[in-house]
Backbone as a ProteinNet text record, in pm:
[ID]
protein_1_A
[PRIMARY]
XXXXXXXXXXXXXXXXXXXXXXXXXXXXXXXXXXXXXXXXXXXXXXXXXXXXXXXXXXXXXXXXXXXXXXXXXXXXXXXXXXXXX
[TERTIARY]
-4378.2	-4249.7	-4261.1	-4151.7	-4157.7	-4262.5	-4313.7	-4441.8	-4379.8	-4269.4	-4184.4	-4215.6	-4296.6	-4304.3	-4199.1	-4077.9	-3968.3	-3868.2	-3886.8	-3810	-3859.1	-4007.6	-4088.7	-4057.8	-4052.5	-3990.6	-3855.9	-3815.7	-3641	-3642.5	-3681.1	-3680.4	-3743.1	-3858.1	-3853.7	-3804.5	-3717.8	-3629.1	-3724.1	-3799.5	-3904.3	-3799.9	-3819.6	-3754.9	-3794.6	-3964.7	-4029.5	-4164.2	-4202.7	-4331.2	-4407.2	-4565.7	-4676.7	-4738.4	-4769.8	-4823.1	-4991.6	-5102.2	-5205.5	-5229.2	-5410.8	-5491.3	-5438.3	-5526.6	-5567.1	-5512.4	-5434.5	-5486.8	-5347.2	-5341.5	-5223.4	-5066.1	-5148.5	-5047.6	-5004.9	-5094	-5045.1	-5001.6	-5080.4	-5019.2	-4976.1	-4985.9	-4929.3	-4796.9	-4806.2	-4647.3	-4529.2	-4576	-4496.9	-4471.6	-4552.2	-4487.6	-4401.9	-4460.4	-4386.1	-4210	-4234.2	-4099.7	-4028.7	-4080.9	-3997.9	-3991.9	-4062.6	-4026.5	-3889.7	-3883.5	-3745.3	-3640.5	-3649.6	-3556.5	-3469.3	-3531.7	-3548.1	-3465.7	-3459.2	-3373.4	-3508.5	-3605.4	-3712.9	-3748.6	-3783.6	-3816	-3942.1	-4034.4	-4155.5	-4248.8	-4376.8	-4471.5	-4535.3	-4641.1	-4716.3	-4848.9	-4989.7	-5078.6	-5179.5	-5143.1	-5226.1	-5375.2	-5422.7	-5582.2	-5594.2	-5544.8	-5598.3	-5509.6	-5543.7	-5508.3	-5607.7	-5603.5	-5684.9	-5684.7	-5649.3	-5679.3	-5793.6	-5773.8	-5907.2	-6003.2	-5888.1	-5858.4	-5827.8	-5907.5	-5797.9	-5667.8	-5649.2	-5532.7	-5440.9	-5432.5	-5359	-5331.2	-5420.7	-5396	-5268.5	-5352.9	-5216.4	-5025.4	-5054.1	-4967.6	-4856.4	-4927.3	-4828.8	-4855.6	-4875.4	-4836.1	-4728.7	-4697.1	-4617.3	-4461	-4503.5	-4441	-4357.7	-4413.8	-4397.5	-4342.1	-4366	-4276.6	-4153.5	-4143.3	-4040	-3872.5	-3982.4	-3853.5	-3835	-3935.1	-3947.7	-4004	-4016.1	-4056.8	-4184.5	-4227.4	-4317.6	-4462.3	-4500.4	-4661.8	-4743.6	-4807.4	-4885.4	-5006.4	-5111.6	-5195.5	-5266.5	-5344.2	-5418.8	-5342.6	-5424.3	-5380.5	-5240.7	-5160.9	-5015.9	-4945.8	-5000.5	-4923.6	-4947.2	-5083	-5161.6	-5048.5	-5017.4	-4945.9	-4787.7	-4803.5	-4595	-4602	-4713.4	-4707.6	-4695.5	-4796.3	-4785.5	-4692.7	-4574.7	-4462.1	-4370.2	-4291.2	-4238.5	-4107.7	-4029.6	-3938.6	-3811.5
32200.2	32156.6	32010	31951	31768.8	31691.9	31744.2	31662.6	31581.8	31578.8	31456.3	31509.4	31621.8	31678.7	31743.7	31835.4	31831.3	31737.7	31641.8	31502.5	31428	31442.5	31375.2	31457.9	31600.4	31698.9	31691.3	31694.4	31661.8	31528.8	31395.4	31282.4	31308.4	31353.1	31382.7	31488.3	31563.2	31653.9	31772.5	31838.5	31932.1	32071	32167.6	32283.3	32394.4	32384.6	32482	32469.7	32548.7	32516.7	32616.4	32580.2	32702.9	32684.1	32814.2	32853.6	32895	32794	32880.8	32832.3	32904.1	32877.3	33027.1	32929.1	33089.8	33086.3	33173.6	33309.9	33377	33437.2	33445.2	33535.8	33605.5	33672	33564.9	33427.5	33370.7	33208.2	33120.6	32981.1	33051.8	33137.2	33085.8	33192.9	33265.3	33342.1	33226.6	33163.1	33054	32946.1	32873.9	32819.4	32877	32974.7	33017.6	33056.7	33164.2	33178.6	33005.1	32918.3	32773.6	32720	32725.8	32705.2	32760.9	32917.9	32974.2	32940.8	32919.2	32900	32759.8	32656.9	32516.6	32521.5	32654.5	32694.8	32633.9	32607.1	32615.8	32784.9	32777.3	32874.2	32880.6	33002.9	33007	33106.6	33043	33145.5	33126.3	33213.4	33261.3	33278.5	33209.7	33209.4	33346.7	33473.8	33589.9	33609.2	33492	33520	33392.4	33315.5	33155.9	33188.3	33270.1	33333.1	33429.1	33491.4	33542.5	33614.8	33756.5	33768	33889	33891.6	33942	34061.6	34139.3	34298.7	34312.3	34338.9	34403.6	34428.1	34548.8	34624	34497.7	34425.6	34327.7	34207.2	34193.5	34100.6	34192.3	34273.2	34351.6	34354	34412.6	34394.1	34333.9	34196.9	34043.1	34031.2	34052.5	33963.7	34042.6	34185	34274.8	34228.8	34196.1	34157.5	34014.8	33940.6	33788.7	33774.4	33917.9	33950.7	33976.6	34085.7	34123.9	34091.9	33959.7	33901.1	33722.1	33702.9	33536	33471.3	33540.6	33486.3	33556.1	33474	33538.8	33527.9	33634.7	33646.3	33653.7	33561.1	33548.6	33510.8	33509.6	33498.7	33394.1	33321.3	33199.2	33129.3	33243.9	33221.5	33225.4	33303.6	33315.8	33186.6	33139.2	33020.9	32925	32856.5	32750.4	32823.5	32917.7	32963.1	32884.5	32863.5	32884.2	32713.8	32663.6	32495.7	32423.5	32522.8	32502.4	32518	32572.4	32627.8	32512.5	32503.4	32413.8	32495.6	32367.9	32336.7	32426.9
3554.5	3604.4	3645.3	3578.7	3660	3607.7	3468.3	3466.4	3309.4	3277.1	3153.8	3029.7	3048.6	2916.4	2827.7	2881.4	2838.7	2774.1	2845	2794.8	2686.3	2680.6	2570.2	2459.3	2501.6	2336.7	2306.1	2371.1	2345.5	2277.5	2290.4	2223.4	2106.5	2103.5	1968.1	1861.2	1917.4	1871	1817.3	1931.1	1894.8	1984.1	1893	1934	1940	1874.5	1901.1	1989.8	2078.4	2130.4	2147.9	2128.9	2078.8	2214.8	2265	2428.6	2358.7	2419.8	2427.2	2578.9	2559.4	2699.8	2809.2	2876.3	2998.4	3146.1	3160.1	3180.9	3123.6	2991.2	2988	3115.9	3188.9	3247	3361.7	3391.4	3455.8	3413.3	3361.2	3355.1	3204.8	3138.8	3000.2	3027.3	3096.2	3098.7	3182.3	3248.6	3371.8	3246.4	3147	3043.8	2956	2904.8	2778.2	2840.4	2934.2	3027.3	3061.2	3091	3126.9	3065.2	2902.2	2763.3	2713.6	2713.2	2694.8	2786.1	2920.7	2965.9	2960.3	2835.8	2842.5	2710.9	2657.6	2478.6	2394.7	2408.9	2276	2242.6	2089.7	2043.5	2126.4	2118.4	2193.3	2095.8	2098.5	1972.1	2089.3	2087.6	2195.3	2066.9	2111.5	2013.3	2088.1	2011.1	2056.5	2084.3	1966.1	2022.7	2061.7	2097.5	2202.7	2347.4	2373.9	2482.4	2570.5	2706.3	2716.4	2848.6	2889	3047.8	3093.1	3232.1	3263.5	3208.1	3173.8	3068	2946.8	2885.5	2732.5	2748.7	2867	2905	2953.6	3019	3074.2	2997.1	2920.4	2799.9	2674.5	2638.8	2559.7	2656.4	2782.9	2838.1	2834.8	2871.3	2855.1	2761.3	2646.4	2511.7	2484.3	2545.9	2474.4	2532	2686.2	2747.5	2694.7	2641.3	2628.1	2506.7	2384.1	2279.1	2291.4	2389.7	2434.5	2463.2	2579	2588.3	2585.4	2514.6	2543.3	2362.1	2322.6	2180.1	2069.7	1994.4	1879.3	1954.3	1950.4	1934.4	1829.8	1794.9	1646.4	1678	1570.1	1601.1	1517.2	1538.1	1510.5	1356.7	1289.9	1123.6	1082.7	1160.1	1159.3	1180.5	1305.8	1326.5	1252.2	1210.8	1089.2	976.3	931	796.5	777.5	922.2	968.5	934.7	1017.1	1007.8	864.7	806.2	661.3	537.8	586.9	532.8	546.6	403.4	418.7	533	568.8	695.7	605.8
[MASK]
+++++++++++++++++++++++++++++++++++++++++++++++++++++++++++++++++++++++++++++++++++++

């Protein structure tokens, strides 16, 4: 929050944004959620992600499918970049 990064994507007319890093049930659910609430699409990168549990990791990704965007996974997303527009 407040850190100009929103504004720097909006100038460049970026509308989608890819969530990795750790811990997902906590800094990457607080992005990806203030990503959606910002109207960017949101991919959520399934295995560059990571929390303390299997169980809790499945959880929130299911969670973060649910209601905030795509969960894909490594190769999925490299596929999508590679696709034409």
């Amino acid at each position: 929050v407040a850190t100009g990064l929103a504004d720097r994507l909006a100038a460049a007319g970026t509308d989608t944004v890819v969530v990795c890093g750790l811990v997902t049930n906590v800094c990457v659910q607080a992005t990806a959620e203030h990503a959606f609430e910002l109207g960017y699409h949101v991919i959520v990168g399934a295995d560059a992600t990571a929390s303390s549990t299997d169980a809790t990791q499945r959880a929130w990704l299911d969670h973060l499918a649910a209601f905030y965007g795509r969960v894909l996974d490594a190769a999925a997303i490299t596929n999508l970049w590679r696709s034409p527009a």
